[in-house]
Backbone as CSV, one residue per row, in Angstrom:
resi,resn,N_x,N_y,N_z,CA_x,CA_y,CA_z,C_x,C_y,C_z
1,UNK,-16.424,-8.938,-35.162,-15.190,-8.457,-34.596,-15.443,-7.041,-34.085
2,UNK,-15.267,-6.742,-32.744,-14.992,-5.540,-32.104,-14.059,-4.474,-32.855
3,UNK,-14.734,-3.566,-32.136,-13.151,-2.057,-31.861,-11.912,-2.625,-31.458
4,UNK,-12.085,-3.203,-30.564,-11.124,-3.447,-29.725,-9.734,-4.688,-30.504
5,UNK,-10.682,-5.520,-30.957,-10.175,-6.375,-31.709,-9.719,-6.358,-32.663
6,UNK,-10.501,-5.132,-33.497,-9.520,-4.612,-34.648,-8.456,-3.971,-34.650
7,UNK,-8.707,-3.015,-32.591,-7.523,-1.971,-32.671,-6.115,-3.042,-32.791
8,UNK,-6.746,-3.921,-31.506,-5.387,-4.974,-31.159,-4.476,-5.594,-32.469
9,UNK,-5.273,-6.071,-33.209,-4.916,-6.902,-34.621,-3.946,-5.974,-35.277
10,UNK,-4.315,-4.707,-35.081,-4.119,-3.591,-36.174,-2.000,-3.438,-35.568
11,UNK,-2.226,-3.457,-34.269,-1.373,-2.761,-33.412,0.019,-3.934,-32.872
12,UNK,-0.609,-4.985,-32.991,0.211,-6.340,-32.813,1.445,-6.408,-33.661
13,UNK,1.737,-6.121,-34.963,3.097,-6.101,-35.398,3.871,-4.706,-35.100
14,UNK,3.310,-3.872,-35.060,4.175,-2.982,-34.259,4.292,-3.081,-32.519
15,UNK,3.629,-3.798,-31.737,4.188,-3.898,-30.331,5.176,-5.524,-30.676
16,UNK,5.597,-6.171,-31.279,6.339,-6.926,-32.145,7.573,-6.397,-32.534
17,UNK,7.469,-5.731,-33.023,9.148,-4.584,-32.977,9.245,-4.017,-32.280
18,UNK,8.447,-3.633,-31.864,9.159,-2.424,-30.679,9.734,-3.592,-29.312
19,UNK,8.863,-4.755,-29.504,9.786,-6.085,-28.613,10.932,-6.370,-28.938
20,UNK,11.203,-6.649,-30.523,12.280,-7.057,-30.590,13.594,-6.129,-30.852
21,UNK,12.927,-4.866,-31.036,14.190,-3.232,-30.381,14.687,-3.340,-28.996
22,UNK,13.493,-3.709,-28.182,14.144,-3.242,-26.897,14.502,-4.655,-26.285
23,UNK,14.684,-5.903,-27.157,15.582,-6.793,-26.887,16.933,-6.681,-27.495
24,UNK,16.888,-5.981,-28.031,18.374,-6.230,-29.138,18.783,-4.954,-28.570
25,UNK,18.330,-3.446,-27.620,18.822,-2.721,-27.534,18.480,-2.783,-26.067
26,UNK,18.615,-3.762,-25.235,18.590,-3.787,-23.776,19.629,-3.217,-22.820
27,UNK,20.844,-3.403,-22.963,21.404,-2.548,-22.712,21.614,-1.162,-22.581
28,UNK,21.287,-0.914,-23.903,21.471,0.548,-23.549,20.392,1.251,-22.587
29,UNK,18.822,0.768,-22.852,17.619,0.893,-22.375,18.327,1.508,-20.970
30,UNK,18.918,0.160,-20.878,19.029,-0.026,-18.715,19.706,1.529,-18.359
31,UNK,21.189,1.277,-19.439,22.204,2.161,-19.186,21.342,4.443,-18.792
32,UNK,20.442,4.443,-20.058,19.993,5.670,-20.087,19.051,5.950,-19.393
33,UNK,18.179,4.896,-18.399,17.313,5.016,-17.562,18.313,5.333,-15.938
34,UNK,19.223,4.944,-16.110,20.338,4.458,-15.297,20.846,6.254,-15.166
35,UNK,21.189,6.752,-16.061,21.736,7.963,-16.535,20.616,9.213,-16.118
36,UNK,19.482,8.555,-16.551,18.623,10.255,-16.242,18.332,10.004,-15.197
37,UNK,18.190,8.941,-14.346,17.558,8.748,-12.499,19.136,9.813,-12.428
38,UNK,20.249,9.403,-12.317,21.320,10.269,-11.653,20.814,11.905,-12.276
39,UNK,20.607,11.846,-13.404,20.895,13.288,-13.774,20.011,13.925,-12.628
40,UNK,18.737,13.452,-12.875,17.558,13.976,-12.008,17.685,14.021,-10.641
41,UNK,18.704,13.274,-9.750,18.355,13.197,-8.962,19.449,14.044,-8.480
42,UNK,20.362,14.516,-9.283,21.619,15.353,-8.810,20.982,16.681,-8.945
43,UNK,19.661,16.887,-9.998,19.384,18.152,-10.196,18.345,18.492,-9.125
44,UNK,17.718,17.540,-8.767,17.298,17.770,-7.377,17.455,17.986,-6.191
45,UNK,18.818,17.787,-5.791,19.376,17.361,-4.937,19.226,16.417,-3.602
46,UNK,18.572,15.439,-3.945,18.582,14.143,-3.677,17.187,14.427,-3.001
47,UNK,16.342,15.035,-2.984,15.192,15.426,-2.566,13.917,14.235,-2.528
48,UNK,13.973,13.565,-4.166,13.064,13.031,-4.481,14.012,11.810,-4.517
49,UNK,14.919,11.286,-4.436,15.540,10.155,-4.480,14.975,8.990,-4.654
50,UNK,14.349,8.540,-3.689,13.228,7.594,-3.282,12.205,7.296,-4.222
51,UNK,11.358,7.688,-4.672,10.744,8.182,-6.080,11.108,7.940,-6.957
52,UNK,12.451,8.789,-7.089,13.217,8.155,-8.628,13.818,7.242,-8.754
53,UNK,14.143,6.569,-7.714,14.179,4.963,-7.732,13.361,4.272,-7.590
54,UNK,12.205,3.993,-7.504,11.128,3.583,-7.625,10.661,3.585,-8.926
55,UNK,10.718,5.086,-9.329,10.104,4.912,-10.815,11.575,4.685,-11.718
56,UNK,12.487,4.725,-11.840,13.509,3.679,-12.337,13.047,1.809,-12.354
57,UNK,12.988,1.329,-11.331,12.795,0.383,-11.627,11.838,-0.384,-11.970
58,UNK,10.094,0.650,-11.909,9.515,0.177,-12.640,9.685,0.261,-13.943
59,UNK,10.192,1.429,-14.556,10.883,1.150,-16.383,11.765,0.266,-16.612
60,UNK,12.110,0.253,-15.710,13.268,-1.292,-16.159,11.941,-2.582,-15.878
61,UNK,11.942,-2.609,-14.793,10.815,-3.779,-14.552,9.621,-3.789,-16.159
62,UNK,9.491,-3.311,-16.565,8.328,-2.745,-17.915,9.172,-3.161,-19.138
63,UNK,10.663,-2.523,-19.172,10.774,-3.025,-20.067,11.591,-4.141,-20.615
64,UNK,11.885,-4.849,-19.521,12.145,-6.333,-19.114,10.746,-7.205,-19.738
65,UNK,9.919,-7.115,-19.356,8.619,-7.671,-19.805,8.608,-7.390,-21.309
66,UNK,8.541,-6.272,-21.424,8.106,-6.122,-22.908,9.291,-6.310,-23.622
67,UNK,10.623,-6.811,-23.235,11.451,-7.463,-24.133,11.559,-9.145,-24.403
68,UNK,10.987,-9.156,-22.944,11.032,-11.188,-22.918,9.608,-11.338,-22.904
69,UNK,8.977,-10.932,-23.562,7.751,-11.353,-23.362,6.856,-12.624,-23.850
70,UNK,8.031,-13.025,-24.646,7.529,-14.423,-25.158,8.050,-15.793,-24.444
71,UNK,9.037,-15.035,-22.975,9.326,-16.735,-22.123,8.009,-16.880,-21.046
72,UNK,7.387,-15.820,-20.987,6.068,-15.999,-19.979,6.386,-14.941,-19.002
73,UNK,5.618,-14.740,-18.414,5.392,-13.845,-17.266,6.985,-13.477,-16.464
74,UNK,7.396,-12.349,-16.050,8.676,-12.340,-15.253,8.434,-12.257,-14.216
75,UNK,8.985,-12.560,-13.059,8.895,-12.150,-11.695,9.528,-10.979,-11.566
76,UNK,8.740,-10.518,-10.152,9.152,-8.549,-10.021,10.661,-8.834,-9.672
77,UNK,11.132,-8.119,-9.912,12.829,-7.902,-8.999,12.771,-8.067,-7.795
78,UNK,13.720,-8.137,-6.989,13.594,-8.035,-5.229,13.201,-6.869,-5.304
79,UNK,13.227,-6.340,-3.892,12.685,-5.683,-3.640,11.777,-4.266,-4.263
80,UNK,10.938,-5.195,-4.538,9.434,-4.823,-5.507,9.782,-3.833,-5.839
81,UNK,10.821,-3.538,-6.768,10.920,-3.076,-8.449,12.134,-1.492,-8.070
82,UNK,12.569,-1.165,-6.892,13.068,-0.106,-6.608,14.577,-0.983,-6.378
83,UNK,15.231,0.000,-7.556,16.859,-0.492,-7.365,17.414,0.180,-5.984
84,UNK,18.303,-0.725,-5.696,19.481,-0.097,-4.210,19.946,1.180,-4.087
85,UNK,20.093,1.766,-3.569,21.005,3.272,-3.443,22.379,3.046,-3.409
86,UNK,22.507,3.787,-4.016,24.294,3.768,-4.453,25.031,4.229,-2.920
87,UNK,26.123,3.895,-2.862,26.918,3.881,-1.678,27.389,5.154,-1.319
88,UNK,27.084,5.613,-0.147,27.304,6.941,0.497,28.944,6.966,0.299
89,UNK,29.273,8.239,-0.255,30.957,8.040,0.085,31.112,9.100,0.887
């Protein structure tokens, strides 16, 4: 048995909870990823926008996976992993 194999073995019931946290706490996950893209992007002033929606929805996209990870593989979101822009008012 490898390094590697021992690290994995070693490390497998804790990536195991931390699955079944961020299934049972999915919601909120979405909600506070949801929360700091605005904070950030108000403190920027919309500068990096683009970006921070991008990297928004790859944490959601990430931790979608690592909550269902036992129905098989997910497909990316539409449009490859960057949520919509909120509506100009």
């Amino acid at each position: 048995m490898g390094l590697l194999d021992n690290v994995k073995s070693k490390l497998s019931p804790a990536k195991d909870k931390v699955s079944h946290l961020a299934q049972k706490h999915e919601d909120k996950i979405q909600h506070g990823l949801d929360k700091a893209a605005q904070t950030v992007d108000r403190k920027t002033k919309g500068k990096y926008s683009d970006r921070i929606q991008s990297g928004t929805g790859r944490a959601k996209h990430a931790m979608d996976r690592l909550a269902h990870h036992d129905g098989g593989p997910t497909p990316p979101p539409p449009g490859g992993g960057a949520t919509p822009p909120p509506p100009a008012s």
